[in-house]
C-alpha positions as CSV (number, residue, x, y, z in Angstrom):
1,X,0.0,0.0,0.0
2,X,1.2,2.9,-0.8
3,X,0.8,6.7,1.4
4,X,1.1,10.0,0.3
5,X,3.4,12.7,2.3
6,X,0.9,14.4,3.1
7,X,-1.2,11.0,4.8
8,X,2.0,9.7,6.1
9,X,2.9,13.4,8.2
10,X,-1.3,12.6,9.5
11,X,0.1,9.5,10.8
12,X,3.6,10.8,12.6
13,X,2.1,12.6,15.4
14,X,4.4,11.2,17.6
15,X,6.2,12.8,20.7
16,X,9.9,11.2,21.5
17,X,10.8,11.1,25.6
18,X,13.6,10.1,27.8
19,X,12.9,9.5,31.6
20,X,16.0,8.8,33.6
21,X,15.7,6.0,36.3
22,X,18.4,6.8,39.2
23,X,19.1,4.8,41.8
24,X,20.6,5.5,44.7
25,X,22.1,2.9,47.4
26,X,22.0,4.4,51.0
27,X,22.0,2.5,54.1
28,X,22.7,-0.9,52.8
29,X,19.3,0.4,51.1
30,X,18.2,1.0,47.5
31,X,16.6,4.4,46.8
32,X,14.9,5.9,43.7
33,X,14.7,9.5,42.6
34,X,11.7,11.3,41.9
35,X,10.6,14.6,41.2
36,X,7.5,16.6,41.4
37,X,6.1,17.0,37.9
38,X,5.8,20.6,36.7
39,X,3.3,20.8,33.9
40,X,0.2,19.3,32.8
41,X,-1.2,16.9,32.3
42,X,-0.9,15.0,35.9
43,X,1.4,18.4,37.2
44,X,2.3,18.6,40.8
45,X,2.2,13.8,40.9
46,X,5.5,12.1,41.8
47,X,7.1,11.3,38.7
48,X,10.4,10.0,36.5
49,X,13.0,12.5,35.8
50,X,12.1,12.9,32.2
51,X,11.2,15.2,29.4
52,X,10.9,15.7,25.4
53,X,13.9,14.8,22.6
54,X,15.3,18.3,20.9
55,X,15.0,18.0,17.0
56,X,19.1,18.1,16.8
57,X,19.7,15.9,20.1
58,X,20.7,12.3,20.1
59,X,19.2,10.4,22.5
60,X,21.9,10.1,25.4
61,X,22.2,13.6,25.0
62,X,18.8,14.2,25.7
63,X,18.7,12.1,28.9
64,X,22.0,14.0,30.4
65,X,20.4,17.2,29.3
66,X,17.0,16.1,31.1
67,X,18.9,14.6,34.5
68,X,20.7,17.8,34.9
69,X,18.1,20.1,34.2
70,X,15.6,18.8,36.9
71,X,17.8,17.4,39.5
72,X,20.9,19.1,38.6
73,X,23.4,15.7,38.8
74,X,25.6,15.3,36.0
75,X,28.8,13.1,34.7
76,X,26.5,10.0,35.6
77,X,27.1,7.1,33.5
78,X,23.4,6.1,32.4
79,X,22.1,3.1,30.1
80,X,19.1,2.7,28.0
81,X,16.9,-0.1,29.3
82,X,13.7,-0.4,27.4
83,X,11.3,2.0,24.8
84,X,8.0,2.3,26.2
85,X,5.2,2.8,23.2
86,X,1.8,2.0,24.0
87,X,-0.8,4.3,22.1
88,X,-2.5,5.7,25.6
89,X,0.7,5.7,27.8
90,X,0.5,9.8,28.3
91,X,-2.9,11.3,28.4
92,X,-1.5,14.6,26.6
93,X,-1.1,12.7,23.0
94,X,1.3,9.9,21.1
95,X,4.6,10.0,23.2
96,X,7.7,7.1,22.7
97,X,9.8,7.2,25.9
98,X,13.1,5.6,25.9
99,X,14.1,5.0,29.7
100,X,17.4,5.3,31.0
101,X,18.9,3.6,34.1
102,X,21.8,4.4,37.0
103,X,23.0,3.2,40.1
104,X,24.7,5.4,42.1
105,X,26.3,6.2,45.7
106,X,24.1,8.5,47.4
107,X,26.2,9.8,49.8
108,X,28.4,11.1,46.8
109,X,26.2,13.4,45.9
110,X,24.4,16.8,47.7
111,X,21.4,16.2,49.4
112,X,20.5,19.9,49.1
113,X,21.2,19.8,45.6
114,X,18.2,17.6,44.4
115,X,16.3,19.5,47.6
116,X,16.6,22.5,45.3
117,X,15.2,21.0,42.2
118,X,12.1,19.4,43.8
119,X,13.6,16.2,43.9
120,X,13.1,13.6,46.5
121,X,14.8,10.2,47.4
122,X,12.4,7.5,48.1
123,X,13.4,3.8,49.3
124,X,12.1,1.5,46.9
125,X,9.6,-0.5,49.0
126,X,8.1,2.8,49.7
127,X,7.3,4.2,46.6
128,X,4.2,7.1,46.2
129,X,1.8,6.5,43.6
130,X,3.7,7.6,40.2
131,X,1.8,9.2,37.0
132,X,1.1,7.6,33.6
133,X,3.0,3.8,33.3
134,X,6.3,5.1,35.6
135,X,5.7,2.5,37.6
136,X,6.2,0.2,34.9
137,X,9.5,1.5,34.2
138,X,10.5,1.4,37.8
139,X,10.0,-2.1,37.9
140,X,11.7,-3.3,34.2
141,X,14.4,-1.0,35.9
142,X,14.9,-3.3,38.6
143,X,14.4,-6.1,37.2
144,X,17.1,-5.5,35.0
145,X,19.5,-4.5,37.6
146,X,19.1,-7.4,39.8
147,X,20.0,-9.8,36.9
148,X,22.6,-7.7,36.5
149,X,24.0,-7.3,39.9
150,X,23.9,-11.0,39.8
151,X,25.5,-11.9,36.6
152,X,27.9,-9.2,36.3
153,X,29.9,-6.8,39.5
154,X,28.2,-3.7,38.5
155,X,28.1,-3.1,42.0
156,X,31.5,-3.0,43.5
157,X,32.0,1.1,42.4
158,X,29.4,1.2,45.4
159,X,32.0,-0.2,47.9
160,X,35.3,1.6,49.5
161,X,37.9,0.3,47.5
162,X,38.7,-2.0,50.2
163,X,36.0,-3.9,51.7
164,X,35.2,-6.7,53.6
165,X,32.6,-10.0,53.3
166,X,29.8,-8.5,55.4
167,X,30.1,-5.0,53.9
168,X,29.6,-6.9,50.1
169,X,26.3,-9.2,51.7
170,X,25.1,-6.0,53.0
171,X,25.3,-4.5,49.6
172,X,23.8,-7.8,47.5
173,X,20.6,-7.9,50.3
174,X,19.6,-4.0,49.7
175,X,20.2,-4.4,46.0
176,X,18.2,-7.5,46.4
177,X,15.6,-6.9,48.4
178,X,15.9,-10.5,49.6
179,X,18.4,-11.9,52.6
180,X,21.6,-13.9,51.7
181,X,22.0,-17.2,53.1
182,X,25.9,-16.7,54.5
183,X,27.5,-20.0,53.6
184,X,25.9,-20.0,50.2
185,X,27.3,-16.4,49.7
186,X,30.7,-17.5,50.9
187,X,30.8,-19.9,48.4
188,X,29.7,-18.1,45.6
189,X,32.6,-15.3,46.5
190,X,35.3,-18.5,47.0
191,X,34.5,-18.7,43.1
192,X,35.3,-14.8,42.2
193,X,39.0,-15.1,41.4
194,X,39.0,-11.4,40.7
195,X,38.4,-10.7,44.3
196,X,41.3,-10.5,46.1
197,X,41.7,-11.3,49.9
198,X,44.1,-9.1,51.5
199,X,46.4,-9.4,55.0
200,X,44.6,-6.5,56.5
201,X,41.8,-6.9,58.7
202,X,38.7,-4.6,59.8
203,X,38.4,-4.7,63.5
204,X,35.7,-2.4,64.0
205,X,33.2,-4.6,64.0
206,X,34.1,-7.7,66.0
207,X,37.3,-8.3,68.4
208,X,38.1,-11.3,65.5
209,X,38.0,-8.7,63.1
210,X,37.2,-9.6,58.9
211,X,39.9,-9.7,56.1
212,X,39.4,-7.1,53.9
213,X,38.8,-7.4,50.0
214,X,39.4,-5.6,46.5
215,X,38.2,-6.2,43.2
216,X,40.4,-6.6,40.5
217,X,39.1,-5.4,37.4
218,X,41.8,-6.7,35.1
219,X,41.7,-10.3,36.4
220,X,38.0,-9.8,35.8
221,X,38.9,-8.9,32.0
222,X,41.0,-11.8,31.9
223,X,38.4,-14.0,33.2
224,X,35.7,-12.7,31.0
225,X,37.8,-13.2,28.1
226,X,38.8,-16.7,29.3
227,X,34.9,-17.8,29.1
228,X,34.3,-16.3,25.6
């Protein structure tokens, strides 16, 4: 079949979006960060950090450009995790929105800063009620992460560089959600040759004390490229 220009412009009234997904790990737990939506339709409703594609903008530009501009973080490393496209997603017309994902360390970045920007931190078993299909998002966000966190140590740039076995549990169960059975978790880390055991210990917590650890991202190369 064949259209016209003129039909097929009828057709393309479609919006482009980015909404930036940014977690936050505090606490040994996992945050998300929301802001206050300022414009209709659904203004003033917790919502994504998101916003419209600029006709010259590609699309990671456009998320970095959106995350800064309504929560003022920047230099975040982001990563596209799904295109969401269903006709009555946004009650305002047609809009596509590409989501984009991040896990960060809270404590390295200015509370008052997202303050300013009517942003808020929420843990993310205590989520408010979020507009249009964010919630949606939210959860093929997290979804994605936790297969990630457990097929892949995404999550190490969360610890001090060196840490010990109860500090990286801590860090798996708030990812998680879920508690770590300690042997089994031992075990699993007795297999992570890119984790290195060093002679210094932690006494802080216990009179015993626990052996600190690194990771080693180039024996992690080498291993990856060992299993290809």
């Amino acid at each position: 079949m064949t259209i016209d220009n003129k039909r097929y412009e009828e057709l393309q009234q479609i919006k482009l979006a980015v909404d930036c997904i940014i977690f936050g790990f505090n606490n040994n737990r996992l945050e998300l960060l929301l802001i206050h939506r300022g414009f209709a339709p659904e203004i003033g409703k917790w919502s994504l950090i998101g916003g419209f594609i600029g006709n010259d903008e590609d699309l990671d530009e456009a998320a970095n450009r959106v995350l800064y501009g309504l929560s003022g973080l920047e230099n975040i490393y982001m990563e596209q995790v799904k295109t969401f496209g269903k006709a009555n997603r946004d009650t305002s017309g047609r809009v596509v929105s590409t989501t984009y994902s991040a896990m960060i360390l809270k404590s390295e970045y200015d509370e008052a800063l997202v303050s300013k920007y009517n942003a808020k931190w929420f843990p993310i078993d205590e989520l408010p009620e979020l507009v249009f299909d964010h919630r949606d998002m939210v959860d093929s966000a997290i979804r994605r992460l936790r297969r990630r966190v457990r097929n892949f140590p995404i999550a190490f740039n969360l610890l001090p560089a060196k840490f010990t076995l109860p500090q990286l549990q801590a860090l798996y169960e708030g990812i998680l959600n879920e508690p770590i059975d300690k042997r089994n978790f031992r075990r699993k880390v007795a297999q992570m040759n890119y984790l290195v055991k060093l002679t210094e210990k932690d006494m802080s917590e216990s009179r015993k004390g626990a052996y600190f650890y690194e990771f080693d991202e180039a024996l992690y190369q080498i291993e990856q490229n060992f299993n290809l």
